[in-house]
C-alpha positions in Angstrom: -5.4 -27.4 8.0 -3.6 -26.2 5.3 -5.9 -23.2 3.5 -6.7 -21.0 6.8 -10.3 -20.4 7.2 -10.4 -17.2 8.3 -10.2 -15.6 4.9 -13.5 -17.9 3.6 -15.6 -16.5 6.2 -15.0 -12.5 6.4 -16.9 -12.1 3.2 -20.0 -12.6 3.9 -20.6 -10.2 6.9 -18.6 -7.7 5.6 -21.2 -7.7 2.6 -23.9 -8.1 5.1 -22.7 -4.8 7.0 -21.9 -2.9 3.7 -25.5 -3.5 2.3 -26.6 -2.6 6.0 -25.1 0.6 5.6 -25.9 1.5 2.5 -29.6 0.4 3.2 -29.6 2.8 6.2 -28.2 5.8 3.8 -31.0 5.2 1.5 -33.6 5.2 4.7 -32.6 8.8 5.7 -33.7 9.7 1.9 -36.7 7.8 1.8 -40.3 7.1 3.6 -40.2 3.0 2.4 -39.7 1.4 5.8 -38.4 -2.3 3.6 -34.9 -0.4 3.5 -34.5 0.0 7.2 -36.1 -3.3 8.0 -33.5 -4.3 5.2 -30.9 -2.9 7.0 -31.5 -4.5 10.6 -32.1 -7.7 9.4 -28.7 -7.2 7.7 -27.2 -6.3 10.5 -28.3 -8.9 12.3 -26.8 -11.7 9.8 -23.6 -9.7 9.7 -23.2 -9.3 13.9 -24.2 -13.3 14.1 -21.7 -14.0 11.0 -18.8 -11.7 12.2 -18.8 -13.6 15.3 -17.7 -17.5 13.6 -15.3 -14.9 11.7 -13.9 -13.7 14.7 -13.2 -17.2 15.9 -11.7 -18.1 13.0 -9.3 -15.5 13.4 -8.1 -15.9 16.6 -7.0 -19.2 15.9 -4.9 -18.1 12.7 -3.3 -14.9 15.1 -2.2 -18.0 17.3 -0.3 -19.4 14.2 2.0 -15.9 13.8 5.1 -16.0 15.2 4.8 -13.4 18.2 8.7 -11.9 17.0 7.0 -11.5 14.0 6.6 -7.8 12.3 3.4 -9.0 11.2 2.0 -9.9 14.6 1.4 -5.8 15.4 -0.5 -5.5 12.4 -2.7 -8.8 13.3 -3.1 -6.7 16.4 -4.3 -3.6 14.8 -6.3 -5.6 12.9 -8.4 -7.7 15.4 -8.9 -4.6 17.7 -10.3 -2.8 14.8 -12.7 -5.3 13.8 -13.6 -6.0 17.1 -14.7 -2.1 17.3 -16.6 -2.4 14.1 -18.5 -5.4 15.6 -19.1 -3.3 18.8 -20.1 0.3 16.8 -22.5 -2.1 14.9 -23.8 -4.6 17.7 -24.8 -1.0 19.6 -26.4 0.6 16.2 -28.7 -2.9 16.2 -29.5 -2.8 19.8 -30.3 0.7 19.1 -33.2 -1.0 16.7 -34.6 -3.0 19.0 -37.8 -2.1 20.0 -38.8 -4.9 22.3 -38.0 -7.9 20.2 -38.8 -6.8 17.0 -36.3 -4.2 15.1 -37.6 -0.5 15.1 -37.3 2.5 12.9 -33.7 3.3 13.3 -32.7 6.8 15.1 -30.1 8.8 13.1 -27.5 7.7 16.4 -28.2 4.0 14.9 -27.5 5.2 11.4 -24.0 7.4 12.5 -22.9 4.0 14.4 -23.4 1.9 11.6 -21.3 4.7 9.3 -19.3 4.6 11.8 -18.5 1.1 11.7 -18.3 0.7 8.2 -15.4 3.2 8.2 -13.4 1.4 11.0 -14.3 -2.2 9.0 -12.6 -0.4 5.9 -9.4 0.2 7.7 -9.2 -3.1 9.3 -9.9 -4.5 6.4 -6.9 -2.8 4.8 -4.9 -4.4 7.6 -6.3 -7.4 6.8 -5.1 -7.3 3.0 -1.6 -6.4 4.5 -1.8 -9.2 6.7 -1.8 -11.3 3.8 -0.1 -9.4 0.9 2.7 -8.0 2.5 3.5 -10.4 5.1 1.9 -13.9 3.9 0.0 -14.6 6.8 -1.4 -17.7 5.9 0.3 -18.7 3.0 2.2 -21.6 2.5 5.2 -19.9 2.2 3.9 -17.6 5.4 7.2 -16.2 6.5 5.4 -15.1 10.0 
């Protein structure tokens, strides 16, 4: 395929995971338990989401050209997000009580900070991947 797919599918649980987080900052300032149930069922679609992502991406990294300058950045990059999938994969489990999601504890809420500042950076990378190196581009020079 020509357009890489990658790129189409990190929006949407990036969004999810932002929401999340911002969901579970309002829940520390508030007695409404909608915004924490809001929050874990965000995280949920996000975790789920990241995962087809994730996929996605692996098969692009396969496309750089390992002499590449880019390919330590597309390193960086995938180990990063695959931390922010872990810090927030452990901040839902966290919210599990049973099988329905649970008040979240403040380690749940940290976690999911947490992981919204390591998605940030990675997401950076990401941008470089593609801005300064034209990683999946047509004229990709990777």
């Amino acid at each position: 395929m020509r357009h890489p797919v990658h790129p189409m599918l990190v929006h949407f649980p990036i969004a999810t995971w932002f929401i999340s987080t911002l969901c579970d900052i309002a829940g520390l300032f508030t007695i409404n338990e909608l915004v924490s149930r809001m929050a874990g069922v965000l995280l949920i679609i996000g975790t789920i989401s990241a995962l087809l992502a994730m996929v996605a991406g692996l098969m692009e990294l396969a496309k750089i050209d390992q002499k590449s300058p880019a390919m330590k950045i597309a390193n960086q990059h995938m180990l990063l997000m695959m931390a922010s999938w872990s810090l927030y994969a452990v901040s839902l489990f966290l919210r599990l009580d049973g099988t329905r999601l649970g008040q979240p504890s403040l380690a749940a809420v940290a976690l999911s900070v947490a992981g919204l500042i390591v998605l940030c950076i990675a997401g950076w990378l990401g941008g470089k991947l593609v801005y300064e190196y034209g990683v999946g581009t047509r004229s990709n020079p990777s």
